[in-house]
C-alpha positions as a printed NumPy array, in Angstrom:
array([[  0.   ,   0.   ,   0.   ],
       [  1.255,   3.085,  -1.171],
       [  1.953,   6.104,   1.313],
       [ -0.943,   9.105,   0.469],
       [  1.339,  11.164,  -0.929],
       [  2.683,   8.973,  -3.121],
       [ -0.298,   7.736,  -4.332],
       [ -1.528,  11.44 ,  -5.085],
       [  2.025,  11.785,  -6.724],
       [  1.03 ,   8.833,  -8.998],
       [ -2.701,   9.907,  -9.555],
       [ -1.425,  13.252, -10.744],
       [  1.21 ,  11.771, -13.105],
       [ -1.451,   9.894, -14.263],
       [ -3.517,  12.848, -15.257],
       [ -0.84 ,  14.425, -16.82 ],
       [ -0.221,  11.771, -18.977],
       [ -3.283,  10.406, -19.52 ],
       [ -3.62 ,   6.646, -20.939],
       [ -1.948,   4.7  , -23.38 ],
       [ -2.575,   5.013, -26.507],
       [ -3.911,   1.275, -26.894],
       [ -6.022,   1.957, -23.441],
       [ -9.453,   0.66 , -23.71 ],
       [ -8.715,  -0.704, -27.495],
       [ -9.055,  -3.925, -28.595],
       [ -6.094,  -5.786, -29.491],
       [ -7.095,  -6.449, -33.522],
       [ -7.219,  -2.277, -33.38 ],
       [ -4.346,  -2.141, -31.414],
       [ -2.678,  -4.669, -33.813],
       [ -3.821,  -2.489, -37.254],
       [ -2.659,   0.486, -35.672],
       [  0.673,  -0.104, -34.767],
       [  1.018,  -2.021, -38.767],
       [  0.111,   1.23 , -40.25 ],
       [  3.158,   2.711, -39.048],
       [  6.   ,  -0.392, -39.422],
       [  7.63 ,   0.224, -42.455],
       [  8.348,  -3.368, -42.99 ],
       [  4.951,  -4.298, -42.868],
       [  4.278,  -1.742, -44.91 ],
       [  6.919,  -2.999, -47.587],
       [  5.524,  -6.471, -47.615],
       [  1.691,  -5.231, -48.139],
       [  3.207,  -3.235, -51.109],
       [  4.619,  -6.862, -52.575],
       [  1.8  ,  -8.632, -51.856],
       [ -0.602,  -6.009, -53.153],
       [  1.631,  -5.526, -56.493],
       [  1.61 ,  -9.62 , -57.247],
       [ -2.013,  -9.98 , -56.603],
       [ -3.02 ,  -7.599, -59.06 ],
       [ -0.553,  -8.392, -61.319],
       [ -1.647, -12.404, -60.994],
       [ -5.427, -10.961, -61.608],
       [ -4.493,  -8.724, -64.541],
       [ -2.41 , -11.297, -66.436],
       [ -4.546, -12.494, -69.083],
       [ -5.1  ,  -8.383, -70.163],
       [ -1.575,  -7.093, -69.433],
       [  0.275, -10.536, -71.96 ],
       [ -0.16 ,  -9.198, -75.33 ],
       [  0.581, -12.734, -76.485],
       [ -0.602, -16.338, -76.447],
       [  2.403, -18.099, -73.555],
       [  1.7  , -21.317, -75.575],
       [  2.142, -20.389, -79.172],
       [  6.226, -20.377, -80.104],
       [  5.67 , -17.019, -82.107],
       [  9.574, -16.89 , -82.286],
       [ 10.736, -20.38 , -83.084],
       [ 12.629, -19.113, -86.418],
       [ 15.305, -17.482, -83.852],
       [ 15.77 , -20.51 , -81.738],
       [ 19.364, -21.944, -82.681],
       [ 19.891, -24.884, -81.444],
       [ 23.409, -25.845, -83.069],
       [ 24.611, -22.582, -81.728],
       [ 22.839, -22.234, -78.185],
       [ 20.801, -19.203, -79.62 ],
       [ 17.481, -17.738, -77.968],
       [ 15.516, -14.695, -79.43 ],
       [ 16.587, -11.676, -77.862],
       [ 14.976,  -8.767, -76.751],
       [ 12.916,  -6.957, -79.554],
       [  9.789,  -4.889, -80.465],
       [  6.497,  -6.397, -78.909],
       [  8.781,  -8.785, -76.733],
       [ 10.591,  -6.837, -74.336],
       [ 12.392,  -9.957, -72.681],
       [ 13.014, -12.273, -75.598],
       [ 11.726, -15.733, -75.946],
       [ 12.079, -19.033, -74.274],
       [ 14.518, -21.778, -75.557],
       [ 11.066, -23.13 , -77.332],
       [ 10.594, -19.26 , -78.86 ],
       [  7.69 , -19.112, -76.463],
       [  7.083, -15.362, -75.268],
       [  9.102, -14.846, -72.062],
       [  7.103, -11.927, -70.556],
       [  3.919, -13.482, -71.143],
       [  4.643, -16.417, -69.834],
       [  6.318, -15.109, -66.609],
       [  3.011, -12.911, -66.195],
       [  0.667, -15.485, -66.436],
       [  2.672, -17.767, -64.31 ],
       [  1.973, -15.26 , -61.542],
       [ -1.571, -16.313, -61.608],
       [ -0.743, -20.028, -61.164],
       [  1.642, -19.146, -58.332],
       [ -0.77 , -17.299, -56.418],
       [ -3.642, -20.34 , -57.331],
       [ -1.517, -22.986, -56.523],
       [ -0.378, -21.113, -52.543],
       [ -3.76 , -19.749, -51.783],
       [ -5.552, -23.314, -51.833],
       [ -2.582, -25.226, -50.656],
       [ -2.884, -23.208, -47.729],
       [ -6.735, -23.041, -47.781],
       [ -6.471, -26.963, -47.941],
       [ -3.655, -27.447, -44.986],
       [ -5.605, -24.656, -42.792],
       [ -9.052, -26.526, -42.819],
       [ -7.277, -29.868, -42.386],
       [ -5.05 , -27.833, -39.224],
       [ -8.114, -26.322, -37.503],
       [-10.335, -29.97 , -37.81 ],
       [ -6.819, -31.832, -35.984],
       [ -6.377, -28.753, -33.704],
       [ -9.922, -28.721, -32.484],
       [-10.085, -32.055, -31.777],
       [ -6.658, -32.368, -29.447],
       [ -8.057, -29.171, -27.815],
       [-11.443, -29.252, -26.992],
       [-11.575, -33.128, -26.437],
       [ -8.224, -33.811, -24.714],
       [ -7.371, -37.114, -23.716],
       [ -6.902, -40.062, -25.015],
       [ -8.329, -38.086, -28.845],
       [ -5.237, -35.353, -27.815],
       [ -3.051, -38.179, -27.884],
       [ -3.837, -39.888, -30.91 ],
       [ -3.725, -36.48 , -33.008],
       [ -0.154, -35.969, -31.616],
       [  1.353, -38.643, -32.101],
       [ -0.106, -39.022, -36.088],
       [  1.294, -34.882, -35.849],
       [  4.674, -35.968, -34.557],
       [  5.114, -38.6  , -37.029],
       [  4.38 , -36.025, -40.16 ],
       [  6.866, -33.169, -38.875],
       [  9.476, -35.659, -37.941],
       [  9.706, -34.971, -41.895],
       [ 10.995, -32.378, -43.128],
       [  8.306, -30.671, -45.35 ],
       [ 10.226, -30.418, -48.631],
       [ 11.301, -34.199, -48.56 ],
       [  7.307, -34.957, -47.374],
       [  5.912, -32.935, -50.677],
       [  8.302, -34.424, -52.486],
       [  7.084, -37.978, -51.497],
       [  3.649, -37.253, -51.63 ],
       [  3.853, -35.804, -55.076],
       [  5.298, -39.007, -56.019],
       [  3.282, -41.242, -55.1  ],
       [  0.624, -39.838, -57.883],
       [  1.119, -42.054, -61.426],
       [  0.572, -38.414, -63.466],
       [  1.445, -35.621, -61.733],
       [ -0.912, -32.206, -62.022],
       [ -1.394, -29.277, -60.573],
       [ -4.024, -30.424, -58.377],
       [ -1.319, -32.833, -57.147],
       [  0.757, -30.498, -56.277],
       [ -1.817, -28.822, -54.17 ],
       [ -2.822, -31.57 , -51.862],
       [  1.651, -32.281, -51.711],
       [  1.714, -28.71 , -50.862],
       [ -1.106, -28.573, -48.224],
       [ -0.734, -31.884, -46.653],
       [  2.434, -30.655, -45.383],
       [  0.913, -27.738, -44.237],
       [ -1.495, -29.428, -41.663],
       [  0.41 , -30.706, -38.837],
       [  1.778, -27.515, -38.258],
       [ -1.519, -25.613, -38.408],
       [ -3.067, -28.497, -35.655],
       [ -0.483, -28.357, -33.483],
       [ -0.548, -24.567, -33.011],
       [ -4.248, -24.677, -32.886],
       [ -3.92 , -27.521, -30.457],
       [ -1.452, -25.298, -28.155],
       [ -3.79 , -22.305, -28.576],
       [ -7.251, -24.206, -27.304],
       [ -5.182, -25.97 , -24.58 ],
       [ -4.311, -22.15 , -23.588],
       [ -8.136, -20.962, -23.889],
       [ -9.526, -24.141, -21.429],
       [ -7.782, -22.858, -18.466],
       [ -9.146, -19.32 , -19.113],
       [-11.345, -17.578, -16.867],
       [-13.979, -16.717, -19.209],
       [-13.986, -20.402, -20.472],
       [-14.154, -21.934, -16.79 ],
       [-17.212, -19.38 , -15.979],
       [-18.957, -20.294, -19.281],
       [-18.719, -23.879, -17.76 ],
       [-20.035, -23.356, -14.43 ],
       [-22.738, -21.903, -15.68 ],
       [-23.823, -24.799, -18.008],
       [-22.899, -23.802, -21.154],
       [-23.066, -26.491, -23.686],
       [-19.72 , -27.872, -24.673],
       [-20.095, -27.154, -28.506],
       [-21.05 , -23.414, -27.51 ],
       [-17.985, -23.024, -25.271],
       [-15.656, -24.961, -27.955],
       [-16.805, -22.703, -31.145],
       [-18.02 , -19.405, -29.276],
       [-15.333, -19.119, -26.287],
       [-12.064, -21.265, -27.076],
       [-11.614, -21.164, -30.872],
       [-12.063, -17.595, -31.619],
       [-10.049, -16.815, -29.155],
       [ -7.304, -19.547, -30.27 ],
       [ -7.277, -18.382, -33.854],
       [ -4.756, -15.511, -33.392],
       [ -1.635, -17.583, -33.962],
       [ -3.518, -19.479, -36.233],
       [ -3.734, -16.553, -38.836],
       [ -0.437, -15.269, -38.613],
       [  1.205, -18.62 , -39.1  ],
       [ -1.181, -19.194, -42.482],
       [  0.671, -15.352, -43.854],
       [  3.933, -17.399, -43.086],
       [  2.841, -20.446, -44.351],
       [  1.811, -19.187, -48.04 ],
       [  5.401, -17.915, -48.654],
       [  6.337, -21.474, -48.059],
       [  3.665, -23.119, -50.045],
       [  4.783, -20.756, -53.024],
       [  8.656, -22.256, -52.743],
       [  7.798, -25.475, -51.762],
       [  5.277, -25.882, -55.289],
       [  7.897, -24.033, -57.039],
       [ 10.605, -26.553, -55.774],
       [  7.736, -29.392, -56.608],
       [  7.681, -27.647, -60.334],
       [ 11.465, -27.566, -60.57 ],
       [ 12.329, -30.977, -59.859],
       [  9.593, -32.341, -62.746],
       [  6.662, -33.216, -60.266],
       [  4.31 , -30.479, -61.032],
       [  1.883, -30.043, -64.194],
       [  3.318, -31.595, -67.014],
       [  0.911, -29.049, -69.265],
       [  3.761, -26.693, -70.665],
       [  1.164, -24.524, -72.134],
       [ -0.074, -23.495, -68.786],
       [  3.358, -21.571, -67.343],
       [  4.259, -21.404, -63.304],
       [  7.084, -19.977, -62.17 ],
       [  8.699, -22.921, -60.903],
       [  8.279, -25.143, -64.008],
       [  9.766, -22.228, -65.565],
       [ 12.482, -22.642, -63.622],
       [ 13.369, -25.819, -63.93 ],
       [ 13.243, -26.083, -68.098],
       [ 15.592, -23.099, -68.088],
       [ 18.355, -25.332, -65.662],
       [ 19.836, -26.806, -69.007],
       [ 20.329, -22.826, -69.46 ],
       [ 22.356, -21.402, -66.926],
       [ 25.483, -20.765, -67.785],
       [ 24.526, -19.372, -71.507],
       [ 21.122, -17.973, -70.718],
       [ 20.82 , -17.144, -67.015],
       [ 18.19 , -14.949, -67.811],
       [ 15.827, -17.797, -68.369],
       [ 16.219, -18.635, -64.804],
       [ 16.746, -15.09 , -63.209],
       [ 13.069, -13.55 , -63.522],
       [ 10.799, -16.743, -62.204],
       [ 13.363, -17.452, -59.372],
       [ 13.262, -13.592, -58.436],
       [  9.581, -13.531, -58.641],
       [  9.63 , -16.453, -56.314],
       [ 12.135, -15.002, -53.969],
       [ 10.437, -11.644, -53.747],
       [  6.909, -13.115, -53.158],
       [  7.87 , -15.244, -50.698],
       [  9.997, -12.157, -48.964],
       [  6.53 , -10.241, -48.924],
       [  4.364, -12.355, -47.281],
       [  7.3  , -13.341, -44.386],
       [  7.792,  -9.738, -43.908],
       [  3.723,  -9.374, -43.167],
       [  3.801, -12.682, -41.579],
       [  6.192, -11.506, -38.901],
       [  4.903,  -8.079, -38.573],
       [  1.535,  -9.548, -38.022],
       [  3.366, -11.429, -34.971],
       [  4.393,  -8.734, -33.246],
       [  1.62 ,  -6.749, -33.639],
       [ -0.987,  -9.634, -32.194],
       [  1.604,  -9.937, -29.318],
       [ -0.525,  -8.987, -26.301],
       [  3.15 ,  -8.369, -24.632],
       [  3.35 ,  -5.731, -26.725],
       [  0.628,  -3.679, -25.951],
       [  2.192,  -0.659, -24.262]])
């Protein structure tokens, strides 16, 4: 107990100061304001925001078909030769004469399909493991684990890679459920950590005592309140889903449709290329790179601005 004066010392700073600025706020407003003013969040919204609407204006911004090989008559193959540069093809052909700039813009579109479901696919898959270990406990708790422990005793490239496999004729669509199977232990066990957080809770424990049904205080009291880790972790996890489909693509297990371009199949047809055409393999793998760099840099500034430690 503080001496009067003191305490009218402290009551007076108080009023001086007046609250913090996140005083009677709730955190996801708390969260959004202290985003709008991190500059690296702000740099990774800008990346994101530039490939999504370049991904949706593909099809208008390529002035040409990425299947037809408009400039097959330059394509040398004695003499290593690819068309260059020119009028109405600012970066050249492809070693098949394909467009180069159409194709790279149109891959965008697969990229972005291809990550969003994959993580779509691996979230709903997470949250059905996550809310069983955590509401239900137990012996159900156990089982989930131990099937979770198994799949990230894995590492996730070597596990897509395996799982795309496995398929006889490999698609896109495989390459989707490679992608997003990997993707669902880790989404279950955070969710899993999260609800096992929330049943100890005070508002949980009160909902209980006073007879709420169990469904109500699973879906209206733990999981919304569990789901905070839940969404940062899927901005995270489509940066990986875009390398790990691109390193499916590269290594001959994604669609074998070459008239439908991705930037990892891309890739890998231009490895035979490197050392005479590095160009071929420059743009998709810096696409890739600087996608992937966007969403980890809103991925982590989402992180710290959910922290509840941090609001100050």
């Amino acid at each position: 107990m503080l001496p009067s004066t003191q305490r009218k010392q402290r009551i007076d700073e108080l009023a001086e100061t007046g609250p913090g600025p996140d005083a009677g706020v709730s955190l996801a407003a708390s969260a959004w304001r202290r985003l709008r003013r991190n500059p690296v969040f702000l740099v990774g919204a800008s990346i994101i925001g530039a490939f999504v609407l370049l991904a949706l204006s593909s099809p208008l911004l390529a002035q040409h078909d990425p299947a037809l090989r408009l400039l097959e008559d330059q394509v040398s193959r004695a003499q290593n030769e690819i068309p260059p540069p020119q009028p109405g093809f600012p970066l050249g052909g492809d070693q098949y004469g394909r467009p180069f700039l159409s194709r790279l813009l149109l891959g965008s579109q697969q990229t972005l399909l291809v990550a969003v479901m994959a993580t779509v696919i691996g979230l709903g898959g997470g949250l059905t493991l996550g809310i069983l270990a955590g509401a239900f406990g137990g012996w159900v708790d156990t089982l989930v684990m131990r099937v979770v422990d198994v799949m990230l005793s894995v590492p996730s490239l070597l596990l897509a890679v395996s799982i795309g496999a496995l398929f006889a004729q490999q698609t896109q669509f495989t390459v989707i459920l490679a992608v997003a199977i990997v993707q669902v232990p880790i989404f279950g066990r955070l969710l899993r950590g999260s609800m096992l957080a929330q049943r100890a809770s005070d508002h949980v424990l009160a909902a209980r005592a006073l007879g709420v049904k169990e469904r109500s205080v699973v879906f209206r009291h733990m999981l919304p309140n569990a789901l905070g880790p839940v969404v940062v972790q899927s901005t995270l996890s489509l940066a990986v889903a875009i390398i790990d489909a691109a390193a499916l693509s590269f290594l001959g297990l994604g669609s074998g449709d070459t008239s439908v371009p991705e930037w990892g199949q891309m890739l890998g047809s231009a490895q035979n290329f490197f050392d005479s055409h590095p160009q071929l393999a420059f743009w998709p793998a810096g696409c890739i790179i600087l996608v992937a760099l966007g969403f980890t840099l809103v991925g982590e500034s989402l992180r710290d601005a959910l922290d509840p430690k941090n609001r100050r």
